[in-house]
N, CA, C and O atoms as a GROMACS GRO file, in nm:
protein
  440
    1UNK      N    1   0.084  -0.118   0.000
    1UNK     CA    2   0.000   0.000   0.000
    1UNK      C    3   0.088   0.124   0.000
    1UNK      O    4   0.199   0.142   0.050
    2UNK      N    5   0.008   0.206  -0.071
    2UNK     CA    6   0.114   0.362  -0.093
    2UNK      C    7   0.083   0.469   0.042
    2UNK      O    8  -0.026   0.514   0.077
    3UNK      N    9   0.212   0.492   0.099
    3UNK     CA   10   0.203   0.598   0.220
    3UNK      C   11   0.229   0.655   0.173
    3UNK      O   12   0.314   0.601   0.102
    4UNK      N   13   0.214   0.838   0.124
    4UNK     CA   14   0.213   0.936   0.101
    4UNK      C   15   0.277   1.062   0.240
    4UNK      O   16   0.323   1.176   0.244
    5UNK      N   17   0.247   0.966   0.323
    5UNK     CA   18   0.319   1.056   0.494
    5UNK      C   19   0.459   0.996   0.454
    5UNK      O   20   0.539   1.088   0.435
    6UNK      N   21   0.512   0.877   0.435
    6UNK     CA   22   0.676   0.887   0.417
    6UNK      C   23   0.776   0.971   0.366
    6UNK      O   24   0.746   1.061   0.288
    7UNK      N   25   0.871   0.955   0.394
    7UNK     CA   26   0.958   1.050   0.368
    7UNK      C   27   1.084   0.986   0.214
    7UNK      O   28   1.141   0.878   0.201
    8UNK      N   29   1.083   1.090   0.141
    8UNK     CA   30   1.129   0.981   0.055
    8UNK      C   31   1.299   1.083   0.033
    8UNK      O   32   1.300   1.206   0.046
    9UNK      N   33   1.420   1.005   0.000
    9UNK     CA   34   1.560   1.041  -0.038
    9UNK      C   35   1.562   1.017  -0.143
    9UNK      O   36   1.548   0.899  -0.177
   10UNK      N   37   1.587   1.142  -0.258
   10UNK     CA   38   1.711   1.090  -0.386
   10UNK      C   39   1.772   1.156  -0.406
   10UNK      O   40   1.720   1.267  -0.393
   11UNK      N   41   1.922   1.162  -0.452
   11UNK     CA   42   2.034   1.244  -0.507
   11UNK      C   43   2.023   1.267  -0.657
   11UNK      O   44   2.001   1.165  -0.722
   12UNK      N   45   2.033   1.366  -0.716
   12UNK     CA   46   2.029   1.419  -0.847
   12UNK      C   47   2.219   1.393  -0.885
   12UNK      O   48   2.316   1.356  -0.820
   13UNK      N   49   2.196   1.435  -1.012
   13UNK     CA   50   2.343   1.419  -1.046
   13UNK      C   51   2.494   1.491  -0.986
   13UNK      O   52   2.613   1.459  -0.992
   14UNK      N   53   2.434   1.578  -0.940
   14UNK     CA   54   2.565   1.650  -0.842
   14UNK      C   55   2.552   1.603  -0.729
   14UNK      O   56   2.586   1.679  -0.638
   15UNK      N   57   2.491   1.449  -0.685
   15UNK     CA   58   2.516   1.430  -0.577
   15UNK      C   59   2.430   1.535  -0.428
   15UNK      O   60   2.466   1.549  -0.311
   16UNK      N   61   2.308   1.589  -0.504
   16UNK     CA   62   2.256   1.674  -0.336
   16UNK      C   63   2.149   1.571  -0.369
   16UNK      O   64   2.100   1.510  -0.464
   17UNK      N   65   2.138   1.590  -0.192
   17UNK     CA   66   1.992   1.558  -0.178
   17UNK      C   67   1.926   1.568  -0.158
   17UNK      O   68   1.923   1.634  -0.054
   18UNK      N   69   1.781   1.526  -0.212
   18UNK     CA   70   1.652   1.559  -0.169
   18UNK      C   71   1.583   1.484  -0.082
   18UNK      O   72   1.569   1.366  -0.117
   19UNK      N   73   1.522   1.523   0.047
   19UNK     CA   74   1.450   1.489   0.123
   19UNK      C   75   1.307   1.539   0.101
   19UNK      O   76   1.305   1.655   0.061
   20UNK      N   77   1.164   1.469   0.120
   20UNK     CA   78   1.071   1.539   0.069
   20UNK      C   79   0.966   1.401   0.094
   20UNK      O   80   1.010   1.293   0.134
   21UNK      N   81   0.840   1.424   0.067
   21UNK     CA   82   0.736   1.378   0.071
   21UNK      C   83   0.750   1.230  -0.041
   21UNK      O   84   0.839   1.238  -0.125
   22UNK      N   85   0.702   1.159  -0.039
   22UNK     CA   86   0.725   1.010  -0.122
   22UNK      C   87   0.576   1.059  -0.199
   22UNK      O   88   0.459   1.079  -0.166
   23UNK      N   89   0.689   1.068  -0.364
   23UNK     CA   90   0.599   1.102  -0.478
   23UNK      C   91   0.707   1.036  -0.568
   23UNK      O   92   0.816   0.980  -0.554
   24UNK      N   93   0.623   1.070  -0.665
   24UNK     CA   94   0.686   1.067  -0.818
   24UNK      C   95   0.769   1.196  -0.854
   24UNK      O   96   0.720   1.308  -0.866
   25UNK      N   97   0.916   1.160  -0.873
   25UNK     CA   98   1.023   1.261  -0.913
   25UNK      C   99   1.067   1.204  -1.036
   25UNK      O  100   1.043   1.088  -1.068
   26UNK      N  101   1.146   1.302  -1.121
   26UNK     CA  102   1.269   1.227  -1.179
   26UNK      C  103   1.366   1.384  -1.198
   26UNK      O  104   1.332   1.496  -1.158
   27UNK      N  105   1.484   1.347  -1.264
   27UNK     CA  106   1.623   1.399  -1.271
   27UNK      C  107   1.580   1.514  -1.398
   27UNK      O  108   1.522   1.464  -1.494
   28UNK      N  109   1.601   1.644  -1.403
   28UNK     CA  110   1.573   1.701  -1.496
   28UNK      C  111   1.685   1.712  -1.578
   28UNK      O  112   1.793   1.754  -1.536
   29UNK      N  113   1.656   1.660  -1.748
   29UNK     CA  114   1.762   1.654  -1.844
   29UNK      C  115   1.834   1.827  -1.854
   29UNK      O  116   1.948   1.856  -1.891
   30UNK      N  117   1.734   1.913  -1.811
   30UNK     CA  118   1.828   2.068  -1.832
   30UNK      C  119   1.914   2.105  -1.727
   30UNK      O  120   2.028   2.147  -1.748
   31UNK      N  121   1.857   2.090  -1.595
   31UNK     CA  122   1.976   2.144  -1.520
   31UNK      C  123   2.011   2.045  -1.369
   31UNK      O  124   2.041   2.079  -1.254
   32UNK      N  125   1.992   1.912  -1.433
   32UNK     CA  126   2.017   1.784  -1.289
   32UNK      C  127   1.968   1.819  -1.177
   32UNK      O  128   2.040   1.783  -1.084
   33UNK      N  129   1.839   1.897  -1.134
   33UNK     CA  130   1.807   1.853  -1.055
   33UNK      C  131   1.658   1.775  -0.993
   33UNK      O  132   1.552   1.779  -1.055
   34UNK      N  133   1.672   1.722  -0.892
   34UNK     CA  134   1.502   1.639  -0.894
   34UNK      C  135   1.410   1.750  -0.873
   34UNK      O  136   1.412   1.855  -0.808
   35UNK      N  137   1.318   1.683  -0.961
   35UNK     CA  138   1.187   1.736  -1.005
   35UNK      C  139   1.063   1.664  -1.012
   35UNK      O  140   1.050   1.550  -1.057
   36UNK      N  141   0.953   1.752  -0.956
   36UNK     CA  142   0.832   1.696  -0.943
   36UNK      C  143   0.769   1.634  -1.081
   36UNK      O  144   0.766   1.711  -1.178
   37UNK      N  145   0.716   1.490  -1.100
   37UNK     CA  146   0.678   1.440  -1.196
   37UNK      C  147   0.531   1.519  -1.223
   37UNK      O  148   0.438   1.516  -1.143
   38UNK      N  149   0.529   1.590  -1.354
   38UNK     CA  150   0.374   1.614  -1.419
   38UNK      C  151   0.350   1.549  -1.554
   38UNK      O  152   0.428   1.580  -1.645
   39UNK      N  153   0.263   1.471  -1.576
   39UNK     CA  154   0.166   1.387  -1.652
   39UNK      C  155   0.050   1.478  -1.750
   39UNK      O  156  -0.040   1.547  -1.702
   40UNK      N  157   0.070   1.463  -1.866
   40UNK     CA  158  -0.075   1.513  -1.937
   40UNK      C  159  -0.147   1.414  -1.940
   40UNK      O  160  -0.105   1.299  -1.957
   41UNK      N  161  -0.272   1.446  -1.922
   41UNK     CA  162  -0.381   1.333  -1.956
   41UNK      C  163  -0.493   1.424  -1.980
   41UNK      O  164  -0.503   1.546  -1.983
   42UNK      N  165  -0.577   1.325  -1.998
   42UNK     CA  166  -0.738   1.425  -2.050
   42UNK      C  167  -0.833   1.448  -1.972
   42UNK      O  168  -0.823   1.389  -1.865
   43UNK      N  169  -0.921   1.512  -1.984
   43UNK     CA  170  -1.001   1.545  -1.910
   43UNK      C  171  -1.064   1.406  -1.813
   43UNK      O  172  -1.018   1.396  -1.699
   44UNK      N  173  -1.123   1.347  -1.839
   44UNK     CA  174  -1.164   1.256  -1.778
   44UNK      C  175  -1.085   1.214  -1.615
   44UNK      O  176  -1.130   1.229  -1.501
   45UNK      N  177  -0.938   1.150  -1.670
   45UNK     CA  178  -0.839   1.219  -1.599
   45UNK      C  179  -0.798   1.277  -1.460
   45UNK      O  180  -0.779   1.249  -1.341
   46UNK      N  181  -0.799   1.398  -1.573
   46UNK     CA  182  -0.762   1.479  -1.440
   46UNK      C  183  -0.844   1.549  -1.324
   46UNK      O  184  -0.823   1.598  -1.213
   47UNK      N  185  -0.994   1.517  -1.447
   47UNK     CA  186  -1.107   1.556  -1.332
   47UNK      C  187  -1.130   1.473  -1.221
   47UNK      O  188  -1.176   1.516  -1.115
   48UNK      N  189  -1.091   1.326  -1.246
   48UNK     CA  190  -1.134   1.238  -1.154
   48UNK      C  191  -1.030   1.194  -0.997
   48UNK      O  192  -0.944   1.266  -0.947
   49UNK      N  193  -1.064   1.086  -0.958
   49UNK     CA  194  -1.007   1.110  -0.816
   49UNK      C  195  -0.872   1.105  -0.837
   49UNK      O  196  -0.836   1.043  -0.937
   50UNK      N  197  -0.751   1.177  -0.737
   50UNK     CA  198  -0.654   1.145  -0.827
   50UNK      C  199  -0.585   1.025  -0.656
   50UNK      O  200  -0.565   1.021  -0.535
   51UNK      N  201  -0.579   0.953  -0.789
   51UNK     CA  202  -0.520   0.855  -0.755
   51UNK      C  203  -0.363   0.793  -0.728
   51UNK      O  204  -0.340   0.684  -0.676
   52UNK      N  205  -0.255   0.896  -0.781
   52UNK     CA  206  -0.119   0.852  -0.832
   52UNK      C  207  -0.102   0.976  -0.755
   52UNK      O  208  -0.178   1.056  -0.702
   53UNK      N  209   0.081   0.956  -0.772
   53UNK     CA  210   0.152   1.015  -0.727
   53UNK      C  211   0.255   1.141  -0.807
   53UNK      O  212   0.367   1.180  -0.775
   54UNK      N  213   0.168   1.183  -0.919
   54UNK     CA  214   0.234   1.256  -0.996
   54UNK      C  215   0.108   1.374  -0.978
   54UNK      O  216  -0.008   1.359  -0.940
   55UNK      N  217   0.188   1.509  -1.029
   55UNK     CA  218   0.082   1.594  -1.084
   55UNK      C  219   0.020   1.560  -1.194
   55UNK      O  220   0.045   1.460  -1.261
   56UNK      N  221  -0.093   1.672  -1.226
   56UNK     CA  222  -0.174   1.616  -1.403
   56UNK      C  223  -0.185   1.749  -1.465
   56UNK      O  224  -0.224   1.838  -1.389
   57UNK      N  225  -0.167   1.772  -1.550
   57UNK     CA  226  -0.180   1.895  -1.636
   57UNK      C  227  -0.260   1.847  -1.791
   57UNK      O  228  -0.238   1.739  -1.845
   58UNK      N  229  -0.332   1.926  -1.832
   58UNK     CA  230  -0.436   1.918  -1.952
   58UNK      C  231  -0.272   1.856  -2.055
   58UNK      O  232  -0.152   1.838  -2.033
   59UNK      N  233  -0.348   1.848  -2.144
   59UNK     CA  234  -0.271   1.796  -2.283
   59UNK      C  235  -0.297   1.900  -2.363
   59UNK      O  236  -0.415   1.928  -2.382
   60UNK      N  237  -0.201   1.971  -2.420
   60UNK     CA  238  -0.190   2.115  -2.503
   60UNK      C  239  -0.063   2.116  -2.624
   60UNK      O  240   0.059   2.107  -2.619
   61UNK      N  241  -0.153   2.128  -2.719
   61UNK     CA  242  -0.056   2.163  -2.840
   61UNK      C  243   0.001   2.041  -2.862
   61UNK      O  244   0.119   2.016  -2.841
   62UNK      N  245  -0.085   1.963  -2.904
   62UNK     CA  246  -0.031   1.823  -2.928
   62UNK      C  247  -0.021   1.783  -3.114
   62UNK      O  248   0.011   1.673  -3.161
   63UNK      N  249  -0.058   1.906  -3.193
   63UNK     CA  250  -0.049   1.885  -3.334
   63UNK      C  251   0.041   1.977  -3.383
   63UNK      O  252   0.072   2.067  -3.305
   64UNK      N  253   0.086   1.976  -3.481
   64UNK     CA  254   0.193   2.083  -3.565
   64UNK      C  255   0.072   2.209  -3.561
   64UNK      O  256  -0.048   2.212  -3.536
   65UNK      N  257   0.144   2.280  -3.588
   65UNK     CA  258   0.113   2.440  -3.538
   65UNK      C  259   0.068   2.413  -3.675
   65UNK      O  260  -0.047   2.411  -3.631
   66UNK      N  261   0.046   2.381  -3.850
   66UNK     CA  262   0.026   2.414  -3.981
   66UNK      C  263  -0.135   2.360  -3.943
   66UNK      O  264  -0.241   2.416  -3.969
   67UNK      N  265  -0.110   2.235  -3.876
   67UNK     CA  266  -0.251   2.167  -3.868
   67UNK      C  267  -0.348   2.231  -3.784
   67UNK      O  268  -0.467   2.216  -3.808
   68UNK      N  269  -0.303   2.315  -3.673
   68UNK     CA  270  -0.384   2.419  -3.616
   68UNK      C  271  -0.433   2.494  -3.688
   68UNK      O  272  -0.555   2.508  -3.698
   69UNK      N  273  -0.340   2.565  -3.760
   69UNK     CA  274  -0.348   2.657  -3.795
   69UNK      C  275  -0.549   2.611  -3.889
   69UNK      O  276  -0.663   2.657  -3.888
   70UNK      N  277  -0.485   2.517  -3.939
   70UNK     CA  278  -0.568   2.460  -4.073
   70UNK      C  279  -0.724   2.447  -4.041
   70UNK      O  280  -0.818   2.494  -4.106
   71UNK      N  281  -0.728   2.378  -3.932
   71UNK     CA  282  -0.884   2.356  -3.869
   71UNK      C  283  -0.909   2.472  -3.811
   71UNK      O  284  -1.032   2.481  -3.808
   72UNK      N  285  -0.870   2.552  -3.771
   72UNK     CA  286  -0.935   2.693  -3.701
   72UNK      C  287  -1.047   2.749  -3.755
   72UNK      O  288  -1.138   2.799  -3.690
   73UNK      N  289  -1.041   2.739  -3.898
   73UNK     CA  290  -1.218   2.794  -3.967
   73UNK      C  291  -1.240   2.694  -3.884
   73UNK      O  292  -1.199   2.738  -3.776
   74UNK      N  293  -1.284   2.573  -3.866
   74UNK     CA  294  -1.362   2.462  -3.788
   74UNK      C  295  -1.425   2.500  -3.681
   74UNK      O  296  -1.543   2.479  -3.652
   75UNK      N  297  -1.302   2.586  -3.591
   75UNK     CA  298  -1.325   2.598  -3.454
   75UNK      C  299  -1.481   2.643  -3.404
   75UNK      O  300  -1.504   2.603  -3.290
   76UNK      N  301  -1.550   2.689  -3.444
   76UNK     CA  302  -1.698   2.725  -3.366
   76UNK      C  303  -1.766   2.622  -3.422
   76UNK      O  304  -1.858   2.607  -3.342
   77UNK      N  305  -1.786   2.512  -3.541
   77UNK     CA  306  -1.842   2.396  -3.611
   77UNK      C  307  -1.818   2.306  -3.471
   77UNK      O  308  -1.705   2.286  -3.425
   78UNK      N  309  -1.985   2.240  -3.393
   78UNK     CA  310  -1.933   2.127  -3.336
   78UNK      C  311  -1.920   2.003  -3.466
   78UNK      O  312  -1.995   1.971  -3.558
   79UNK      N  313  -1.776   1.950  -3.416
   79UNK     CA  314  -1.724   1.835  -3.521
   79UNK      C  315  -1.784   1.695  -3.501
   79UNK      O  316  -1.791   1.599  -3.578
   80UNK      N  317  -1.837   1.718  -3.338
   80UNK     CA  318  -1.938   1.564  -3.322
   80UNK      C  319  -2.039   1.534  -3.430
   80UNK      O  320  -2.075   1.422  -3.466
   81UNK      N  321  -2.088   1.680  -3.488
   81UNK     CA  322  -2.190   1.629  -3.553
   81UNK      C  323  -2.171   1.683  -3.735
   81UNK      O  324  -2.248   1.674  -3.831
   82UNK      N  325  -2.030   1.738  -3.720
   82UNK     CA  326  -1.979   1.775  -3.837
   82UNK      C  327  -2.055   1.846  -3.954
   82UNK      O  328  -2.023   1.826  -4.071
   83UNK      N  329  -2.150   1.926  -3.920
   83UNK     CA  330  -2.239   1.996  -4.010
   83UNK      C  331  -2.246   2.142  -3.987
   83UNK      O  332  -2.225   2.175  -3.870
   84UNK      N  333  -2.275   2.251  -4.085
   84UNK     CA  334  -2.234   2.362  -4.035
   84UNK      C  335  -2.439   2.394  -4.031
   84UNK      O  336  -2.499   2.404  -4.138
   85UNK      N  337  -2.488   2.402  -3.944
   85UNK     CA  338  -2.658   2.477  -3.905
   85UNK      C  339  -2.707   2.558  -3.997
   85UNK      O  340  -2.783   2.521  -4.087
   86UNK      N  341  -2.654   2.713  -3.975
   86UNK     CA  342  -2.670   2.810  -4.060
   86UNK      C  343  -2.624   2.923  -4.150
   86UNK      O  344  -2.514   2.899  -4.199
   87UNK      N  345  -2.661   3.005  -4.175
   87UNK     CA  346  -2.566   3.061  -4.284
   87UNK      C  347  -2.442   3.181  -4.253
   87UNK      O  348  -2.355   3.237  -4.319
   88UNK      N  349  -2.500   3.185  -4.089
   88UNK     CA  350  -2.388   3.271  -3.985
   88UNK      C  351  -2.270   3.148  -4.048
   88UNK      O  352  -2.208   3.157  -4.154
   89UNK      N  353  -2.266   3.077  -3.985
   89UNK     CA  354  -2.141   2.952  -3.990
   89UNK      C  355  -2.069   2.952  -4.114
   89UNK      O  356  -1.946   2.954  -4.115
   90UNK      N  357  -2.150   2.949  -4.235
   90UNK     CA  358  -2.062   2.994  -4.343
   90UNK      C  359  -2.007   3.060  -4.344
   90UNK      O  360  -1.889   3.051  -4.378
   91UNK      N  361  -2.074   3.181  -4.303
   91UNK     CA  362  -2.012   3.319  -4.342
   91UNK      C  363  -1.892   3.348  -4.228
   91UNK      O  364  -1.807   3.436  -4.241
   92UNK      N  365  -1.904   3.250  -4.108
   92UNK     CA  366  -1.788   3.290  -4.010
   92UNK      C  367  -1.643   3.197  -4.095
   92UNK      O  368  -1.529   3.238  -4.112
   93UNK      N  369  -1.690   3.093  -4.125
   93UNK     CA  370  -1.584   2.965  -4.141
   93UNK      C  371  -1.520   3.044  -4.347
   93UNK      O  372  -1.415   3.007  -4.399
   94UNK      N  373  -1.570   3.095  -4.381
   94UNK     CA  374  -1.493   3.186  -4.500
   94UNK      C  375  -1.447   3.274  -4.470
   94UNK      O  376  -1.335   3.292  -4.517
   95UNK      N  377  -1.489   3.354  -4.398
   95UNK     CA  378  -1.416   3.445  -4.355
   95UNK      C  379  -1.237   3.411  -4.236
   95UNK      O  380  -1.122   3.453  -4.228
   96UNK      N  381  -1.329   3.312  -4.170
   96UNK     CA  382  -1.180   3.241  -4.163
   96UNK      C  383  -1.088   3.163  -4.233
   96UNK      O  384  -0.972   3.143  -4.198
   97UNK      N  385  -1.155   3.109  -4.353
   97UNK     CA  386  -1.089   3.031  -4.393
   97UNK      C  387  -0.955   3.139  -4.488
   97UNK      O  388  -0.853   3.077  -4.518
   98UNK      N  389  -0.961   3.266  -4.522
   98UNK     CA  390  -0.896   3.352  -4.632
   98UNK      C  391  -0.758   3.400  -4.560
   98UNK      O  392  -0.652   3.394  -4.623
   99UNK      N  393  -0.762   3.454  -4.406
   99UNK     CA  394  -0.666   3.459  -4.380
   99UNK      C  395  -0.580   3.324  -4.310
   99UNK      O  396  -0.457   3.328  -4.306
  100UNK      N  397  -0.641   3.231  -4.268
  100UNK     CA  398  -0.600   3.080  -4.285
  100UNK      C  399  -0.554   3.064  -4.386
  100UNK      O  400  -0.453   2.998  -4.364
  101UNK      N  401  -0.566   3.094  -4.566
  101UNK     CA  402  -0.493   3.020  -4.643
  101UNK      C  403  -0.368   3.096  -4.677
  101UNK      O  404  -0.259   3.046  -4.708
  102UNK      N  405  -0.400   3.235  -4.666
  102UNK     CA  406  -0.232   3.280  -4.661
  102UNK      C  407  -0.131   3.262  -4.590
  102UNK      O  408  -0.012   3.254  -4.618
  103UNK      N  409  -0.203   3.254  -4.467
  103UNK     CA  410  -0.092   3.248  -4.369
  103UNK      C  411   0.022   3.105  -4.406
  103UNK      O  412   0.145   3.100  -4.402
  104UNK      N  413  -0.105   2.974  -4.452
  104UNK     CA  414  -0.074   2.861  -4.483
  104UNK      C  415   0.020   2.872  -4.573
  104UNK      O  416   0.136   2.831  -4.567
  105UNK      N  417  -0.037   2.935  -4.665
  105UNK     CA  418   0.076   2.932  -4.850
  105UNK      C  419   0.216   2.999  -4.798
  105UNK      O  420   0.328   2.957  -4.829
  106UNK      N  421   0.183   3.133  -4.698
  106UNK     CA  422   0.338   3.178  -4.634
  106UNK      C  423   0.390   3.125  -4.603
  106UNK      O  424   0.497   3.124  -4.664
  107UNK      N  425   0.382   3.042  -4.500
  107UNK     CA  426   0.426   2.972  -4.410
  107UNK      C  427   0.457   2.846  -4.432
  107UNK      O  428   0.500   2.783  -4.336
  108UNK      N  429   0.447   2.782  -4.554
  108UNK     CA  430   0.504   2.689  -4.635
  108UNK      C  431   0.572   2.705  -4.710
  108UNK      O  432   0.643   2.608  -4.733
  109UNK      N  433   0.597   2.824  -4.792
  109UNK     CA  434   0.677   2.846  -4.877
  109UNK      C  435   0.818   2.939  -4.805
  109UNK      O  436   0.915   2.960  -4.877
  110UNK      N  437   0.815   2.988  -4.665
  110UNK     CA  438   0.944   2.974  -4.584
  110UNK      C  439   1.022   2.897  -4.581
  110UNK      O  440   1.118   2.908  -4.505
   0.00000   0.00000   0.00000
């Protein structure tokens, strides 16, 4: 069974140590020292009981920035049901879609 009152020891690469609460750490590749473990996960997640010994942080920016860029007319379209209602929606999703394609054609041809 997991005690969370223990006290937990690890040394980072220069040899200090950390004394501290028994969690999830590891060694940070930028500047060696221990660091609190954070986890993305999804909503479901992180809303629910938390159970582990790490932090949880949302999941963000998980596609190429071109592919963002690309679906953004989308963004007010719910995609569950993938249909655009009325003729507001057109007129929002063209109007986004014009400076979406330059930016695209720029930004590819860099």
């Amino acid at each position: 069974m997991y005690d969370s009152n223990t006290v937990s020891r690890y040394r980072d690469i220069l040899d200090r140590e950390y004394k501290g609460q028994n969690d999830c750490r590891y060694i940070s590749p930028k500047d060696g020292k221990i660091k609190a473990l954070v986890v993305q996960c999804v909503d479901d997640i992180l809303t629910g009981e938390a159970n582990g010994t790490w932090k949880r942080t949302y999941i963000r920016n998980v596609a190429p920035r071109f592919y963002r860029l690309a679906l953004w007319p989308f963004s007010h379209v719910d995609m569950r049901e993938g249909k655009l209602e009325t003729q507001d929606d057109w007129i929002q999703l063209i109007l986004k879609w014009i400076p979406t394609s330059t930016l695209l054609i720029v930004g590819v041809s860099i």
